[in-house]
N, C-alpha and C positions, 0 to 999 in steps of 0.2 A: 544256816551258819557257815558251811564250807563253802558256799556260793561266794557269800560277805568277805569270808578267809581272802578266797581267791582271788576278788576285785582286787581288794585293800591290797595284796601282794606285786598284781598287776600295776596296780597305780604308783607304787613306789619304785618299781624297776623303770618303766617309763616313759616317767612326767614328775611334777611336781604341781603343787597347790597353791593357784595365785589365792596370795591374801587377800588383795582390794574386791574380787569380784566374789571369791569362795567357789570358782568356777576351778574345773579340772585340763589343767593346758600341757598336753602331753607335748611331748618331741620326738620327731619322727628320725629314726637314723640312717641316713641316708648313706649309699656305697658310693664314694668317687669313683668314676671310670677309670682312674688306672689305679684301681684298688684292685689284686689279684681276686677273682673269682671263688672263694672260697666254698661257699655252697654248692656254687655249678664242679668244683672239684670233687668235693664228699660223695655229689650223686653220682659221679661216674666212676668214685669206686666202687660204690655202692652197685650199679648196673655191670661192670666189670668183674671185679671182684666175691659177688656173692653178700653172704649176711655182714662181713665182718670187715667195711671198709677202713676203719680207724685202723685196727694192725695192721693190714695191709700199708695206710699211710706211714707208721711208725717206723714197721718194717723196710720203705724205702727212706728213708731219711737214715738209718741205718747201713744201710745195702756201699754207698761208699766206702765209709769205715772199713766194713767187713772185705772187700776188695780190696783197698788199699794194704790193710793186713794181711792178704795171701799175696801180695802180687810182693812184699818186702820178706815175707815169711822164704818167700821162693829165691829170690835172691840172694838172703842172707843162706837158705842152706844150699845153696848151690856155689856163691863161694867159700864158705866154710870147709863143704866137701873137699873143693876143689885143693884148696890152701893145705888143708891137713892129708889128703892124700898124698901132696907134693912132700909132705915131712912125714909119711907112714913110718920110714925107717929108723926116725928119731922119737917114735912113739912106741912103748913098750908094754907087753902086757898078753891080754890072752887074745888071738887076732884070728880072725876068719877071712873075710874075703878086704878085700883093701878099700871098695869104693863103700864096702857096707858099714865098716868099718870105720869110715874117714865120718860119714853120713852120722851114725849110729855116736862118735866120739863128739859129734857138733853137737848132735841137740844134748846131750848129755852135759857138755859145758852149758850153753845156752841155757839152762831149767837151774843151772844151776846142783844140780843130781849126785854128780863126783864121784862112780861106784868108788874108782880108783881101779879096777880092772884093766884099764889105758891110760898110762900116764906119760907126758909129756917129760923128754929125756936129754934134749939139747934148747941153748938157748934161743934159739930160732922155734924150736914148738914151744917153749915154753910164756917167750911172748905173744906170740899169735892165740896160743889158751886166753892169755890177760885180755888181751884186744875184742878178742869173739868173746869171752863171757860179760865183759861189760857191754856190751852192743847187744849181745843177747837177753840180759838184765833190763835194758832200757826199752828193746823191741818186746818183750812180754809185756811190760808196764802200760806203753803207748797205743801200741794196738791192737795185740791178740786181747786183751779186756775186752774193747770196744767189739773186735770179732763174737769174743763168747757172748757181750749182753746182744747182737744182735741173733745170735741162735737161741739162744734161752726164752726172748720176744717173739721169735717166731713159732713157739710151741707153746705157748700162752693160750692163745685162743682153743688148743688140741686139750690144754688141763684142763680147761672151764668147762668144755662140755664135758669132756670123760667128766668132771665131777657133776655135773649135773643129766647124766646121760638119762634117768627116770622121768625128769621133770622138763616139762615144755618150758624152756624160757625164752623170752623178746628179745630181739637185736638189742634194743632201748637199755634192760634190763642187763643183759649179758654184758655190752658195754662198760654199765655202769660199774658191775663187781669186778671189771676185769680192772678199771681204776681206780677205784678205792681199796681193793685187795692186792696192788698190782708186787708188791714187797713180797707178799706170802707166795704167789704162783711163782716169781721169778726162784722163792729160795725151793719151794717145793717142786721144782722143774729140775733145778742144779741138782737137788737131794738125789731125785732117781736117777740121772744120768751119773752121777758117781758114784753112786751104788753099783751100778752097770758095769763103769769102767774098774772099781778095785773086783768084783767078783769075775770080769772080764782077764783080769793081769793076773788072780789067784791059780783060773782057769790052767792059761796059759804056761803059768810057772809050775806049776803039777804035769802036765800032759808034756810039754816040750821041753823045760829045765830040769825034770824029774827029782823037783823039790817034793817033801813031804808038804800038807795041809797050813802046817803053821809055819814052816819057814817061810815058802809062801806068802802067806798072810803079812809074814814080817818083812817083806822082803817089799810088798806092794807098798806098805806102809811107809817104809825109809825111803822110799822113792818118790813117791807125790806127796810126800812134808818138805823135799828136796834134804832128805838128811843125809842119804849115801855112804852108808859104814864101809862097804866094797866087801863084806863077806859074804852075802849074796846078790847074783847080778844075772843079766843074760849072758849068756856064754855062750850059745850055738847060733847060727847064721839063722834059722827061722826064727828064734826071740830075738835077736837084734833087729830083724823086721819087722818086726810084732810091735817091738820097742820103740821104733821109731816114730811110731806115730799114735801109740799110749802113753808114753813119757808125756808128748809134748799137750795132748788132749787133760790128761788126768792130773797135772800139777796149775793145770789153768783153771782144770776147773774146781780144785778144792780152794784154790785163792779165790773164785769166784762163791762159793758157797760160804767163806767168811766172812767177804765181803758182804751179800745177802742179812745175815746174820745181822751184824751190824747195822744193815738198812734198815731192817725190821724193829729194831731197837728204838732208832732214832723215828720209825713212823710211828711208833707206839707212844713217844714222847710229844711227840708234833698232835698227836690226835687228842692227847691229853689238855695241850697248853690250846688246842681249839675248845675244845670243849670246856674247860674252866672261863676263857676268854668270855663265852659266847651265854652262859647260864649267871658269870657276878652279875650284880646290879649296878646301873651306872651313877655315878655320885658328881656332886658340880665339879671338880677336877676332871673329870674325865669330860663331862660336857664343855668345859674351859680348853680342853687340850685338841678335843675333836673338831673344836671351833677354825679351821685355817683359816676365813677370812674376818675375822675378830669383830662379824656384825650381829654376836647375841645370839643365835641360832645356830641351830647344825642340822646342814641338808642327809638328802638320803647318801651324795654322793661321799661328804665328809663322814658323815658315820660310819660307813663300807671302809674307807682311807682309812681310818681311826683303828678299827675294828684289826683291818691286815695288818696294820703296822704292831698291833698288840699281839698278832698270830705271832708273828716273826717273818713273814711274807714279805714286807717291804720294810723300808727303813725311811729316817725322813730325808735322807739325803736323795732317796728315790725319788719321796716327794715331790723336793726340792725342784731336781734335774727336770721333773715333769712341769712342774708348773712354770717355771721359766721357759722352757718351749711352748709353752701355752700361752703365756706373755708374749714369745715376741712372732707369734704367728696371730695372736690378737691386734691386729693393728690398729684398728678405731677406735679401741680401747670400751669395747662393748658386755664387755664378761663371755663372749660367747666369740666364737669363729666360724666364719661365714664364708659362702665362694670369694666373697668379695677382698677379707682378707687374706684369701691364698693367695689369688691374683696380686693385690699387691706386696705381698710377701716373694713372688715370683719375681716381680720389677725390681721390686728394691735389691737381688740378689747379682 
């Protein structure tokens, strides 16, 4: 019977069943030559890279992003520094050293944070504050994101086996949970690394702010929600080190573990509306609707169309956009596209 399973499974991915003969006439898929390589790619992650060529792919398709976000990350606090060092003197508040200071007063606008410990005292800082936090604002949103999901992806594969470190599992296998689970490793990856960073800032504000346990605590708190009351803050030139680059880690990444949050929601509801989809029973309406070329029948290829468009996967306008390129690269008008009509699809251009 699992034999039988498998044919019949086989034979619907493909081919299709000529009616006239009752004979089995598969189609074979063939790679155009300047079809990029995708196979001969996989394997030479695969030979390169070890078990886990897929993250590694994802990972570079990422790796821009992630670059482009430090290389603007760097500019923006380098002139920020510079701008606010230039108005230190119109800046008031509790001061240590001036470049650390100017540094230390950027990312703090930039997050958003506001201890109020520095504040902006003439109209010249005061609009350069307006200027840098909005630009600050916008550069969180557009690329440090895309920075954090490409670190959060690249410890993906590190969760999967630590969570499986007892039991031998398969490239195949590991693959597969790493993307149908891929919502839970991302929020359970963000979970311990914030965890890290607020008992990392508690740390820090006990030993070098010579806060108590709970101020501390309150103190980590109003700072990566960006709520910033300014009763408690860094105040000595090694927390303003410190700070400079936990502030800007630790309010990324609790936006980021919301965000997560939220994913997980929405895959929980996507998983649902599959599996209700895929268990109703189909009724003439729905064989009427999965019908697109309105000849009585519905192929394997329209019932899959049918089926996604019921997930939420596509819509008909996708349909649509596809089959009209399918038209007008069909040129002999044969239901099928052939070398012959690429060629003259090529001429005709």
């Amino acid at each position: 019977m699992a034999d039988d399973s498998a044919m019949k499974k086989q034979a619907l991915l493909s081919g299709f069943t000529d009616q006239s003969t009752g004979t089995s006439k598969k189609r074979r898929i063939r790679r155009c030559k300047t079809m990029p390589a995708s196979d001969a790619n996989f394997l030479d992650f695969e030979k390169v890279n070890g078990l886990f060529p897929v993250s590694n792919f994802i990972m570079k398709n990422f790796r821009p992003s992630f670059r482009k976000a430090f290389v603007f990350l760097i500019i923006y606090l380098f002139v920020g520094c510079t701008c606010f060092y230039l108005v230190r003197d119109q800046i008031i508040g509790k001061k240590t050293n001036g470049i650390l200071d100017a540094l230390y007063f950027c990312i703090v606008t930039m997050t958003t944070v506001g201890y109020g410990d520095l504040v902006p005292h003439s109209v010249a800082a005061k609009l350069l504050a307006c200027a840098f936090v909005f630009s600050g604002m916008a550069f969180v949103a557009l690329f440090l994101g895309k920075a954090a999901d490409y670190l959060v992806e690249k410890q993906e594969v590190l969760l999967v086996k630590a969570v499986h470190l007892k039991r031998k599992v398969g490239m195949q296998q590991m693959l597969k949970e790493i993307d149908t689970r891929k919502a839970e490793y991302k929020f359970l990856t963000i979970a311990v690394v914030l965890l890290v960073l607020i008992s990392l800032g508690v740390i820090i504000l006990v030993k070098v702010e010579k806060l108590d346990i709970i101020d501390a605590f309150y103190c980590v708190c109003a700072t990566i929600t960006t709520l910033g009351y300014g009763d408690k803050s860094f105040s000595t030139a090694l927390g303003r080190v410190f700070s400079v680059f936990w502030i800007l880690t630790s309010t990324i990444c609790l936006a980021q573990f919301f965000l997560y949050i939220a994913e997980i929601q929405m895959e929980h509801r996507r998983q649902s509306l599959v599996k209700w989809v895929l268990t109703r029973r189909m009724t003439i309406v729905d064989l009427e609707a999965a019908d697109l070329d309105d000849d009585g029948v519905v192929s394997a290829a329209e019932f899959v169309i049918y089926k996604l468009k019921e997930m939420g996967k596509i819509d008909q306008e996708d349909v649509a956009l596809v089959l009209e390129e399918f038209e007008n690269l069909d040129i002999d008008q044969t239901g099928t596209i052939s070398n012959s009509d690429l060629l003259l699809a090529q001429s005709i251009e």
